[in-house]
C-alpha positions in Angstrom: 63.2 29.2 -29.6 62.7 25.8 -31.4 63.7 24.3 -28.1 60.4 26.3 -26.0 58.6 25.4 -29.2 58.9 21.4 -28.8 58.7 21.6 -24.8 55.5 23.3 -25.8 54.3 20.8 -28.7 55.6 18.2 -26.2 53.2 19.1 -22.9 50.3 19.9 -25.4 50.6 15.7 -26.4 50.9 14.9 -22.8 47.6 16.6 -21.2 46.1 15.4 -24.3 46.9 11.8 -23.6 46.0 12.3 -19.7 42.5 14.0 -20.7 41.5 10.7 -22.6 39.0 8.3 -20.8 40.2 5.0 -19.9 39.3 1.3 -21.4 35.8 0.3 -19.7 36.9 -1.7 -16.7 40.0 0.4 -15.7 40.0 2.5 -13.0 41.4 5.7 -12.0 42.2 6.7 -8.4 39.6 9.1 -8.7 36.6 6.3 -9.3 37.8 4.1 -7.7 36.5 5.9 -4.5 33.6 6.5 -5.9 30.5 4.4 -5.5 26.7 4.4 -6.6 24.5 5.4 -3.2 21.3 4.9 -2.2 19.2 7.2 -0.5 17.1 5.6 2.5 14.2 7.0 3.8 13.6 8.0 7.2 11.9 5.4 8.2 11.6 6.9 12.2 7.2 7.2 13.0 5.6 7.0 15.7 5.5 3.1 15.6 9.0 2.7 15.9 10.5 5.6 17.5 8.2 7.0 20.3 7.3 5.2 23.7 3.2 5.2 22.9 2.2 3.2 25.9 1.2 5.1 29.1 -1.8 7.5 30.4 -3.1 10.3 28.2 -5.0 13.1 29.8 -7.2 16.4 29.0 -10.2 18.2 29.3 -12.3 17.8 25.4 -15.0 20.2 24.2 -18.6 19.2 25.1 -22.1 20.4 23.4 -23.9 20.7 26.3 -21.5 21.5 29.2 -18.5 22.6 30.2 -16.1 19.8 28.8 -15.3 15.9 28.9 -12.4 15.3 31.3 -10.5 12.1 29.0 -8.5 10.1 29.8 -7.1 7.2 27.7 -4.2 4.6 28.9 -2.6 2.4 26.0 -1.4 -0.6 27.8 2.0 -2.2 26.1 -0.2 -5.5 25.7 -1.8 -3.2 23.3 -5.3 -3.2 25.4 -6.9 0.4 26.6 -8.8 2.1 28.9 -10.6 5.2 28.0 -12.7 7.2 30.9 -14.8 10.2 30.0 -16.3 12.4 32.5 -18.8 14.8 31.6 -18.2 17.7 34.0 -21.3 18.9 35.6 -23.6 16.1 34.3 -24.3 12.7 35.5 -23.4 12.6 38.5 -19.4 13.0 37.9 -19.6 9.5 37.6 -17.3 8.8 34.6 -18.1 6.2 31.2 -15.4 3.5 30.8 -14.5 1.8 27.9 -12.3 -1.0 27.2 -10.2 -2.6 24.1 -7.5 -3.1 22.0 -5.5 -0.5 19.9 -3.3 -0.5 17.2 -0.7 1.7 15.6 0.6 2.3 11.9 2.9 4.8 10.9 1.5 8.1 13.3 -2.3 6.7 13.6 -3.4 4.9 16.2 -6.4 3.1 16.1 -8.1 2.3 19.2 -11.3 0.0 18.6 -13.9 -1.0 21.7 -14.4 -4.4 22.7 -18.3 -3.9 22.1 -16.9 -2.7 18.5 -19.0 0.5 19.2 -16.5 1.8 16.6 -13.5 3.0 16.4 -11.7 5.8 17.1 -8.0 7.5 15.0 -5.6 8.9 17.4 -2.4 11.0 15.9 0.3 9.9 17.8 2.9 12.8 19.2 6.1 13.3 21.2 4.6 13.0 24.5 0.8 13.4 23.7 -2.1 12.1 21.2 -4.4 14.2 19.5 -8.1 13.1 18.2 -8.3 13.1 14.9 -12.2 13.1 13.2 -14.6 10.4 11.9 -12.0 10.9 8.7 -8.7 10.4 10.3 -7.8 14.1 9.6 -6.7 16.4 12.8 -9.1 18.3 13.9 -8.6 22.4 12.6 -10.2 25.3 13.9 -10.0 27.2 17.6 -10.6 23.8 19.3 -7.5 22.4 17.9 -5.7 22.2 20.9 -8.6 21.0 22.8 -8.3 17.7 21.3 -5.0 17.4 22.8 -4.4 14.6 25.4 -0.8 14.7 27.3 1.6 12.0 28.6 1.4 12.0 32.4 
């Protein structure tokens, strides 16, 4: 009995000893795995991850007749081209207009070369969506309306 009684006394000290944190500076096999991490945003946008440049294409509500047939090219020399035709009005000829766009983050930013003013485009998988004179996408039953799509 004395014999279980200093085995016991014996293993106590020993997991005593081993729960006892070590000098600073010493590792353990169990740290020494361990390192600090830093968490990186996800940096992927429309600027970086998504081919922007091509033709853009859809039909955009009108007041005063039955829509605006748009159509927008962003040129990789980051130049554009944006034709409107007004269906059913003059003379299905269509207004062009010319000049340079930008892009930041999911915005682009297309601005005239008569610097009419410009004009905030949210940048999508395959399409770009007007946004309004606030930069904010357009809610409402005509959402989708404002949609152009990647030929």
């Amino acid at each position: 009995m004395k014999t279980n009684l200093y085995i016991t006394a014996l293993m106590l000290g020993i997991s005593l000893i081993s729960c006892q944190s070590k000098p600073a500076g010493q590792l353990n096999a169990d740290s020494a795995n361990n390192t600090d991490t830093v968490q990186v945003a996800d940096m992927h946008n429309a600027e970086n991850s998504l081919d922007i440049a091509g033709t853009y294409a859809g039909t955009t509500p009108c007041a005063d007749c039955p829509g605006i047939k748009t159509e927008v090219t962003l040129n990789k020399d980051n130049t554009y081209t944006k034709s409107m035709l007004y269906l059913e009005k003059n003379d299905n000829k269509p207004f062009i207009e010319t000049g340079k766009w930008s892009i930041k983050g999911y915005v682009i930013t297309i601005t005239p070369s008569d610097n009419s003013g410009e004009m905030k485009l949210f940048a999508g998988e395959n399409y770009i969506q007007m946004l309004d004179a606030d930069g904010n996408k357009i809610a409402g039953d005509l959402e989708k309306m404002y949609i152009l799509n990647k030929k």
